[in-house]
C-alpha positions in Angstrom: -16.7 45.5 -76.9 -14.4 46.9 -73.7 -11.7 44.5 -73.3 -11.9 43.4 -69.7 -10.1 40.4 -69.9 -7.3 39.6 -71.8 -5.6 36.1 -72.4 -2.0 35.6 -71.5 -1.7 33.0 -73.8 -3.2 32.9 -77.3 -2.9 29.5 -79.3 -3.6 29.4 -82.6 -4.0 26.2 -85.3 -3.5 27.9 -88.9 -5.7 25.9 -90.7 -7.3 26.0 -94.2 -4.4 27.2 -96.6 -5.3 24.3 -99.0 -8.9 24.2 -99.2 -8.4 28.3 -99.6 -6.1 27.5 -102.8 -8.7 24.7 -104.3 -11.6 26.9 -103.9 -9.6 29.4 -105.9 -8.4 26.3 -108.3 -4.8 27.2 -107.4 -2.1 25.0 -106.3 -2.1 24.4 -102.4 1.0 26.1 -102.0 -0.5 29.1 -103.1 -2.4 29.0 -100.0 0.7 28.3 -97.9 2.0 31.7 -99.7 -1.5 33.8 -98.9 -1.2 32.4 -95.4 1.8 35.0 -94.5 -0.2 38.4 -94.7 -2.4 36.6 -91.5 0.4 35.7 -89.6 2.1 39.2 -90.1 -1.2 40.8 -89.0 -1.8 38.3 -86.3 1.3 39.0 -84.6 1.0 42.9 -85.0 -2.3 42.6 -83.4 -1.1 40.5 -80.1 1.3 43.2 -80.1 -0.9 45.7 -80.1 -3.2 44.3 -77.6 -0.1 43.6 -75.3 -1.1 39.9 -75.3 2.6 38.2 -73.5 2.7 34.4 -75.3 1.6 33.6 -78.7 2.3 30.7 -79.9 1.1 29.5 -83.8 1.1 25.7 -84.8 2.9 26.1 -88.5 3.4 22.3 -89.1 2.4 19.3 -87.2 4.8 16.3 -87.1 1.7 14.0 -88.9 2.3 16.4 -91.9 5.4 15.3 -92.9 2.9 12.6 -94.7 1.6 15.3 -96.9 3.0 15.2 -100.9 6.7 15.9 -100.9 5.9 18.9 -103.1 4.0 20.3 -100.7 6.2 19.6 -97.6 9.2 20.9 -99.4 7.5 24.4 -100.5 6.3 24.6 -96.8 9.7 24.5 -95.5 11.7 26.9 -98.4 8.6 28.9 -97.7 9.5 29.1 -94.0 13.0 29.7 -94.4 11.8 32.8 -96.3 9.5 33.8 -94.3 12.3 34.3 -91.3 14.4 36.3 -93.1 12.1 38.4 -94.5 10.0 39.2 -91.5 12.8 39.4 -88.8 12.9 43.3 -89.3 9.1 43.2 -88.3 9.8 41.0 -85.0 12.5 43.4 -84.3 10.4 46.5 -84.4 7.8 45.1 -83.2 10.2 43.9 -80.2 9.1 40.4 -80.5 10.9 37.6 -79.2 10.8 34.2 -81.2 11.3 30.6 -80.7 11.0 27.8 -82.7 9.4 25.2 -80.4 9.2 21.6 -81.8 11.6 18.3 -83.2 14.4 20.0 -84.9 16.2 17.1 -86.2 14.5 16.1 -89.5 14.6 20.1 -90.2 16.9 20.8 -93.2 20.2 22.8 -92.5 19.2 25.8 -94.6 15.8 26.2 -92.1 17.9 25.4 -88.8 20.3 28.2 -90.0 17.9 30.9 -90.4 15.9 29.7 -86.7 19.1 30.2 -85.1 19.8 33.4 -86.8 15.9 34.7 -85.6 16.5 33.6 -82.2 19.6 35.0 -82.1 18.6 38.2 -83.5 15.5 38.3 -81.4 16.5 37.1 -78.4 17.3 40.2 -76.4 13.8 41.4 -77.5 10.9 41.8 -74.1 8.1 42.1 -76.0 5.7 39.4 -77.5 6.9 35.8 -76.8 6.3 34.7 -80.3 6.7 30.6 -80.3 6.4 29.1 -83.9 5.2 25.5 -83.6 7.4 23.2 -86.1 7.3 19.1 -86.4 5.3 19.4 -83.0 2.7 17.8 -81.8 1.6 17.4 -78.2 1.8 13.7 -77.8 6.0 13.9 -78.7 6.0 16.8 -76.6 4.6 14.8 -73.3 6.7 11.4 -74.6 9.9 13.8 -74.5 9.2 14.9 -70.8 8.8 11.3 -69.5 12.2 11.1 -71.1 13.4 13.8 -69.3 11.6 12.6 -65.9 12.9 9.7 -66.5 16.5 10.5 -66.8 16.3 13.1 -63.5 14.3 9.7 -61.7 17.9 7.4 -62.5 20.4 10.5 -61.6 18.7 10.8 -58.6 18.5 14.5 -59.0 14.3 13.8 -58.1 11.9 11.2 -56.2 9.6 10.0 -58.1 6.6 10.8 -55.6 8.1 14.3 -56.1 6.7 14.2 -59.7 2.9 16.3 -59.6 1.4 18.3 -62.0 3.0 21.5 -61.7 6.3 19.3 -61.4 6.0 17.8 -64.7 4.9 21.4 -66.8 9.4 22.1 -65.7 9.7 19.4 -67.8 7.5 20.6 -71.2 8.7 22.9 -73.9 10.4 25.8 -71.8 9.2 28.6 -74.0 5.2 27.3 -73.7 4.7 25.9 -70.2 2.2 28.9 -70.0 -1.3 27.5 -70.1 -2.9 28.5 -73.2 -6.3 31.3 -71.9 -7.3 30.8 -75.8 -6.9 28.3 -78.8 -8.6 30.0 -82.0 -8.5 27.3 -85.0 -9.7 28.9 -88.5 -11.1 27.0 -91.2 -14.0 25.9 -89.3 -12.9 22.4 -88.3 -13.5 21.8 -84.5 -10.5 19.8 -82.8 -7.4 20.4 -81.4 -5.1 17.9 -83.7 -2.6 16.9 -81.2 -1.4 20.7 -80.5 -0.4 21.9 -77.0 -2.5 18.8 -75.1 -1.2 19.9 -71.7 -1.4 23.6 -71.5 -4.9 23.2 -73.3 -6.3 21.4 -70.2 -8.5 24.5 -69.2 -8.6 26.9 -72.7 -11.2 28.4 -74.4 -11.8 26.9 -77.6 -13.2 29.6 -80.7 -13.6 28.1 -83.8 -13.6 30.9 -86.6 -15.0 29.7 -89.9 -12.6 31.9 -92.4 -9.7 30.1 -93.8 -6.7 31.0 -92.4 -5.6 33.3 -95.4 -8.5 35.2 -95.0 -8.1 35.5 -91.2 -7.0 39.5 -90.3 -6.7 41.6 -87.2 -10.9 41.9 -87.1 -11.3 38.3 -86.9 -8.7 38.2 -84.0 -11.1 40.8 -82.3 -13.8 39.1 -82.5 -12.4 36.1 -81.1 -11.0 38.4 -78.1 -14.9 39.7 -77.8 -16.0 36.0 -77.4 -13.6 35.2 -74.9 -15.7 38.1 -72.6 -18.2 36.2 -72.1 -16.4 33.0 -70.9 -17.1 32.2 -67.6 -13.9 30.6 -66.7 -14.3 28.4 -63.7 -11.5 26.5 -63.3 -13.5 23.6 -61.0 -15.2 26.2 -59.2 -19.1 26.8 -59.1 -20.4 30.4 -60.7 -20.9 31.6 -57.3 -17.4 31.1 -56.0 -16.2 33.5 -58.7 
C-alpha cells in the first residue's frame, strides 16, 4: 500500500516478552532477551520510513512490582543493550533520550543513559525516546509541580495556564502528540503510557508478541493507519 500519510509520532507499548518465554517454557527473561532483535528492527524501520519521534515504553513505573529477578535482569539487560547498540543509533543518526523517573535507576544504568545521550546528542535524525519508570499519570503529577512552582514565582498567571500551555510543561522530548500507538501482544489498553499526547492517536493492536514483532508488522500497522479518517472534532465533510 502507497504510503500517503505518515505519522510524526509513533508510540509503541512492547508488550508480551513473558507470555512469549512461557509459551516456549523458558524463563521470562528470556523473553526480555528475544525482545532486542524487535527493537533493533523497529528503530531501523522508523528510520527508514523517515518517521521524526519514536518513542517505546521499556518499563512502566507499576513494574517495579514485578519479582526482583525479573526487574533486576531488565535493568542489567538495559544497561547492555545501550552500550551495545549505540554504534547502531550512531549510524543510523539517531538521537536518544531516556524519558522517565531517574531516581530509583541504579548508577551503572544512569551512567551508560548519560553516556547514549551524550554520544547521540548531536545526531538530527530519528528522535528515539526510551520510556523508563514512566507512566503518564507521574508524568501529568510532575507538570502540576512545575505549574505550580512558575504560579508562586510569579513567572505565569494562572488563567494563563490552557492546553497548549501545559504540554511546555510535559516531558520536553515527547510533547509531540503521538499520530500512532501500536501495542503488541494483543491486549487492548493503553496502561498508563503517554495519557496526554494520546488524546487524539490511532490505536492498532497487533496480536504478535513483541519478540516476534519485525519490520513487516510495523508495515502493516503503517497500512492501517491509511485508512484512518482522522477528524480531529471535525465532520467527514470538513476534511
Amino acid at each position: 500500500m502507497a504510503l500517503t500519510k505518515m505519522p510524526l509520532h509513533v508510540a509503541i507499548i512492547m508488550d508480551g516478552n513473558g507470555r512469549w518465554a512461557k509459551r516456549k517454557f523458558f524463563p521470562r527473561t528470556a523473553g526480555h532477551k528475544a525482545g532486542i532483535k524487535s527493537v533493533r528492527q523497529t528503530i531501523e524501520f522508523a528510520v527508514e520510513k523517515k518517521i521524526p519521534y519514536l518513542t517505546l515504553f521499556a518499563f512502566g513505573r507499576e513494574n517495579w512490582q514485578r519479582p526482583k529477578e525479573e526487574v533486576d535482569t531488565l535493568m542489567d539487560l538495559f544497561t547492555k543493550v545501550l552500550v551495545d547498540e549505540l554504534p547502531m543509533l550512531k549510524d543510523n543518526n539517531v538521537k536518544l533520550v531516556v524519558v522517565g523517573d531517574k531516581s530509583r535507576l541504579s548508577n551503572a544504568v544512569l551512567s551508560n543513559i548519560e553516556i547514549a545521550e551524550v554520544a547521540t546528542k548531536a545526531n538530527t535524525g530519528l528522535m528515539l525516546n526510551i520510556a523508563i519508570d514512566y507512566s503518564g499519570q507521574w508524568e501529568i503529577v510532575e507538570a502540576a509541580k512545575e505549574i505550580a512552582k512558575s504560579v508562586l514565582a510569579n513567572k505565569m498567571q494562572i488563567d494563563q495556564l490552557d492546553e497548549n500551555r501545559f504540554v511546555d510543561f510535559l516531558q520536553p522530548t515527547i510533547q509531540q502528540p503521538v499520530d500512532l500507538l501500536i501495542r503488541t501482544s494483543g491486549e487492548q489498553r493503553v496502561s498508563n503510557f503517554m495519557i496526554w499526547q494520546l488524546a487524539y492517536a490511532e490505536l492498532y493492536f497487533c496480536k504478535k508478541l513483541w519478540p516476534d514483532f519485525r519490520k513487516n508488522d510495523f508495515q502493516a500497522a503503517l497500512d492501517d493507519y491509511q485508512l484512518r479518517k482522522r477528524r480531529f472534532g471535525k465532520t467527514e465533510d470538513q476534511l
